[in-house]
N, C-alpha and C positions, 0 to 999 in steps of 0.2 A: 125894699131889701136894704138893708145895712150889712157895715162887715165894718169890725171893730179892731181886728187884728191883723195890719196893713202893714207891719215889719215888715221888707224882704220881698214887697208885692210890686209890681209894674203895671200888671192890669187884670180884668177881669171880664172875661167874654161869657154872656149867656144866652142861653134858648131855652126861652119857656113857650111849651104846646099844649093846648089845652079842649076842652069841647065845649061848644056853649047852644045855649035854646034852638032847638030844632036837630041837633046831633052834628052839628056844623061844628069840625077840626077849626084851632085857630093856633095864632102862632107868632111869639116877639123875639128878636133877636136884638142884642147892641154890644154895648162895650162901657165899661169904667175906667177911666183913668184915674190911678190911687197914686196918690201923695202919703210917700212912706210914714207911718207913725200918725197918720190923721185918718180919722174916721170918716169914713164916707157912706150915704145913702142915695138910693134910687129910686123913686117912684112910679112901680111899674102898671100902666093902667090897665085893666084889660079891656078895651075895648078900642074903639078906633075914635080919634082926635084931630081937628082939622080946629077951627073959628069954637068947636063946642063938644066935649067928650060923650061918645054915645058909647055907656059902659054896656059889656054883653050881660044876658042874665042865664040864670041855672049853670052856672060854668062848675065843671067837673072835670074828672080826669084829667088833673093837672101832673104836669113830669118838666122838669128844670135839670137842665144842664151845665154846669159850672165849669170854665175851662181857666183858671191861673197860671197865669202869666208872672215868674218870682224876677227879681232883678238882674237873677245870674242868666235868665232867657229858659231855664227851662219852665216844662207846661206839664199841668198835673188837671186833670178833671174830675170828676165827682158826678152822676146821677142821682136824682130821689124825686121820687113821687111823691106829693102830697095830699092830704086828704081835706 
């Protein structure tokens, strides 16, 4: 995930749920700390990571969450499914 337009921004909290091999829900949550006017990226794995990334496979039904966080404190969200 990038976000390139970070005027006015303080943070950016997500949840992404998705389903992967076997019909098994899964599910990442974090946070971005943005540095106004500078670009920022995240790399979001989907799988679970410890010593060595064991990515899921067939993942489907993915839905992200977007909750922004502006400088002045208020919080604005956004839902979208992706395909």
């Amino acid at each position: 995930m990038a976000i390139t337009k970070t005027s006015g921004l303080s943070s950016v909290d997500y949840e992404l749920s998705y389903t992967a091999k076997g019909n098994i829900p899964r599910g990442i949550i974090g946070q971005i700390s943005i540095k106004p006017g500078k670009t920022v990226s995240q790399e979001i794995p989907l799988g679970t990571c410890s010593d060595v990334c064991h990515y899921d496979q067939d993942v489907s039904v993915i839905n992200l969450v977007l909750k922004v966080t502006k400088t002045d404190g208020k919080t604005y969200q956004v839902e979208k499914s992706l395909d």
